[in-house]
N, C-alpha and C positions, 0 to 999 in steps of 0.2 A: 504494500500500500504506500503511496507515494508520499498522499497529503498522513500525517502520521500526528494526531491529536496529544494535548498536552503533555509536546516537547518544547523546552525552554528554543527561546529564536537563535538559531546556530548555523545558519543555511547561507552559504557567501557562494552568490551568483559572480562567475569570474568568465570575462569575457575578453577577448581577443582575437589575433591574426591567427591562421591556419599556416603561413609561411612567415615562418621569422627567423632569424639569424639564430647560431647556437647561444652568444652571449645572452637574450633576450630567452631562449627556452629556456637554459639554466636558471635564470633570474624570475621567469613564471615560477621552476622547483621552491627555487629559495623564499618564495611569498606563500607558495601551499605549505611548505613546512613550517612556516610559523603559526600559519594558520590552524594545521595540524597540533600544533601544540598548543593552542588554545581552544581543545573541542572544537574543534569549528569546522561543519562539513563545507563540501564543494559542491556546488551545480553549475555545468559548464555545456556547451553545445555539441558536446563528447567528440570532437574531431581532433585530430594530432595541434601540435603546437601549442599555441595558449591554452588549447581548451583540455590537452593531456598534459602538461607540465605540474599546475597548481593539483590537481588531483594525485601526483604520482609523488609530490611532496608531502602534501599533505597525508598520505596512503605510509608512507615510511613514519611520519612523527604520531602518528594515529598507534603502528605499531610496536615505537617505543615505549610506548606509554600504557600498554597491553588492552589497548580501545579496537577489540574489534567487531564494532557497531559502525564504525566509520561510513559514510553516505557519499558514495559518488555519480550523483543525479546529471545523468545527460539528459536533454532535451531537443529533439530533434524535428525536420516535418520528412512529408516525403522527396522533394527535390534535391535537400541537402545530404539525405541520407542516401539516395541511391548516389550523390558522386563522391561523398567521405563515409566509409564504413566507422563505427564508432570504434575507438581506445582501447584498451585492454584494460585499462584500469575503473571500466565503467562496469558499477554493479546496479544500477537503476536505468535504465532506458525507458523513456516517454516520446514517442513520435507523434505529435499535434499535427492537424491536416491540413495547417499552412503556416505564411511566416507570421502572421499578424497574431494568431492564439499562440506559436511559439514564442513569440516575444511577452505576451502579457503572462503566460504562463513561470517566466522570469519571474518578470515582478510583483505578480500575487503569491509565487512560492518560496520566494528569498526572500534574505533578511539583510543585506547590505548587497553591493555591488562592487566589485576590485576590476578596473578596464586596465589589459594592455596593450601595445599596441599592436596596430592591424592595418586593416585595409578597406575597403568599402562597406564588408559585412559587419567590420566593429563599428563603423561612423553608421550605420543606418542604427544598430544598437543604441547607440548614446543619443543619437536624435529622436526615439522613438522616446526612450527615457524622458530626457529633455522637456520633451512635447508633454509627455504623462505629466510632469511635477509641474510644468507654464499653465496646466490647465486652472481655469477660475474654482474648480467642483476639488481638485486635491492640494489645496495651499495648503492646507495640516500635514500631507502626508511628506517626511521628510526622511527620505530611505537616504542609508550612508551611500555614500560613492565617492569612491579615489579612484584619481587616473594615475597610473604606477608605470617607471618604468628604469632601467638602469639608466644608470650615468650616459653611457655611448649612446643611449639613444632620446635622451631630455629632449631634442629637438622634435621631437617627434609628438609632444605632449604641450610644448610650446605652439604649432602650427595650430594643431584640435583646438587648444585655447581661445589664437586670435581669433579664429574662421568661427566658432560659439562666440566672442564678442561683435565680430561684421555682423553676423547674420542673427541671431536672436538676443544678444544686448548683455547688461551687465548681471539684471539679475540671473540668467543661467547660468553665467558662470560663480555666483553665487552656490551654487546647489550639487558645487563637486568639490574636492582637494586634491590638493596634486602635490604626489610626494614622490622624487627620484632617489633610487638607488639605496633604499631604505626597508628591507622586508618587513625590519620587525615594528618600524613607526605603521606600516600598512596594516600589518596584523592588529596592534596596538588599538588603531582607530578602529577596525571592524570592530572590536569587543568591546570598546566604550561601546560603539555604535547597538549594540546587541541590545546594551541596556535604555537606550534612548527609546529601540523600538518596543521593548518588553513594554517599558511603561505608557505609552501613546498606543497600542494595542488594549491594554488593560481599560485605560481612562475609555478609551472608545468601548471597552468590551466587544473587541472584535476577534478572531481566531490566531492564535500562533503561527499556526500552520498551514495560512491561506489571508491574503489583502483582502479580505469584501470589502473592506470602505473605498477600496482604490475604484477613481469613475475610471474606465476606460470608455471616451466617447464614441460614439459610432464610426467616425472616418477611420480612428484607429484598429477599428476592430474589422471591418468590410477588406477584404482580401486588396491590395493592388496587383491589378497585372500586366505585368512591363509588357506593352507593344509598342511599337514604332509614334502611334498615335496616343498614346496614353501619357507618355516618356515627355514627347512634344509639347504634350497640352497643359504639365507642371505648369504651374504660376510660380516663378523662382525670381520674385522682382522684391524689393525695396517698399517699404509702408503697410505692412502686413502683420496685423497680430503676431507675438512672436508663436504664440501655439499654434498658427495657422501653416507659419516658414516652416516650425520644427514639422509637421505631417510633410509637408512637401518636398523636405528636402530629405526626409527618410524614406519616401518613396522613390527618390532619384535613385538613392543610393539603393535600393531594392534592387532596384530594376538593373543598374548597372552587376550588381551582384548574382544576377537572373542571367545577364549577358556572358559575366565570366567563366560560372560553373554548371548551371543550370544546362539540360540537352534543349529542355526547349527556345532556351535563349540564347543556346551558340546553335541552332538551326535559323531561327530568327534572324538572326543577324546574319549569318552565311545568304539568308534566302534574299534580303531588303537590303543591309547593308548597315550601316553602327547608326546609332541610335540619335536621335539629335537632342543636345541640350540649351535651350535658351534662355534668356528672362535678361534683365536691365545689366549694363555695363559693371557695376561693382560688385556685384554678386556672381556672375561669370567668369569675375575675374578672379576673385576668388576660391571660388571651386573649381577653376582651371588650375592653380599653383596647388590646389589640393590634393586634384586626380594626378598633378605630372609628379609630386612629392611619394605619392603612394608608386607612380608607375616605377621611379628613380631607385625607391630602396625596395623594389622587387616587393611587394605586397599584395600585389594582385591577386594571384594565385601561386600556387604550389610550385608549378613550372614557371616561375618568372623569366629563365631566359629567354621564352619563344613568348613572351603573350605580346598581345597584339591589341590593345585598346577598342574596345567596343563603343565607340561611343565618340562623337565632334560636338566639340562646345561653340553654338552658334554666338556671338559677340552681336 
């Protein structure tokens, strides 16, 4: 049973790139092992890299400590799953029937959030977040979230930063911390964090084990599906509620994410040709230094030597 009734809040949703350098896999270990040493399970997207790192740390301090209850919850749908077979270190498997209940299923089953870095599929991740916490209906709900990552790769946590203040404003970047190169201040904050949410769970009288209070509004929950015409018709412009930017620009990134790994979206593409992206000059220009940063340190996908960009940023 997945949802697992009065267990204290222990559940750290950890989220990241499928391709990342070995310094950065290592450095996912060294955040689950601390995590691991403070009871603290993993729920991760069960694919290699970030999403098997913090789990296989945590899995080693879990069995130091002669804890073996230890929970390592993947979450999957079925697109993702048929092109990354899940981890070895995954003992819960949940495959949801798209990306949009895979993502809220996150956030209604965790209990803080730990991002490293990634590529289009973590940034649709943190916008989808983002959007959740901008909405008018969840200002109470203030789930932990640190964006984590070594020293070699600061810059990488630095870019996410500006491009969340261009595009949806100061207060989102209110609503994370950003710590480099520091497992145990990461772990640290989760366990404060544990008890922030114990008690705003309680006050609410709401589940441990499950967010009901969290709104997820309709547009986040209705499936997007990246086609040529869907992609196009984003509103990615300037003067837009920032809950309105964060849906739209998590659906970019969907879709580009559709395009990379998904069959139906590298046949799409093969058949019409990359995807178009537009909307107002400082926002394009934007997400254009963002996609060429992601294409640069190989984070696209798995095989970063051969990828080949799905997608032209209309200016």
């Amino acid at each position: 049973n997945t949802l697992i009734a009065e267990k204290e809040p222990n559940l750290i949703v950890c989220w990241g790139g499928h391709s990342i350098g070995r310094d950065e896999y290592d450095y996912t270990k060294k955040v689950g092992y601390e995590l691991g040493l403070r009871e603290l399970d993993i729920c991760t997207g069960c694919g290699p890299g970030a999403m098997k790192g913090p789990m296989k740390g945590a899995a080693v301090a879990h069995r130091k400590q002669r804890n073996y209850l230890g929970r390592y919850l993947g979450i999957s749908e079925p697109g993702i799953i048929a092109a990354e077979s899940p981890n070895p270190v995954v003992n819960e498997l949940v495959i949801m029937p798209d990306i949009e209940k895979r993502l809220e299923a996150f956030v209604r089953a965790g209990h803080g959030i730990v991002v490293f870095p990634g590529g289009v599929g973590t940034a649709e991740e943190i916008f989808y977040l983002l959007g959740l916490m901008l909405h008018q209906d969840n200002r109470q709900q203030r789930i932990p979230l640190v964006f984590t990552a070594p020293e070699s790769s600061a810059d990488y946590f630095q870019s996410i930063d500006e491009f969340i203040g261009l595009t949806l404003g100061a207060e989102a970047q209110s609503m994370y911390e950003i710590i480099i190169g520091d497992p145990v201040a990461v772990a640290s904050s989760m366990l404060r964090g544990m008890q922030r949410v114990r008690k705003i769970r309680r006050d609410a009288k709401d589940a441990y084990y499950f967010n009901w209070s969290l709104c997820v509004p309709r547009e986040m929950q209705s499936p997007f599906h990246p086609t040529h015409a869907t992609m196009a018709a984003l509103n990615l412009n300037d003067g837009q509620p920032p809950f309105t930017t964060a849906v739209n620009l998590r659906a970019m990134f969907s879709g580009l994410v559709a395009g990379n790994v998904k069959a139906e979206g590298i046949a799409d593409i093969a058949e019409h040709g990359n995807y178009q992206i537009s909307g107002d000059a400082k926002f394009m220009q934007a997400v254009d230094q963002l996609l060429r940063s992601f294409v640069q340190q190989g984070r696209m996908k798995i095989n970063a030597s051969a990828y080949t960009p799905c997608y032209d940023i209309v200016r």
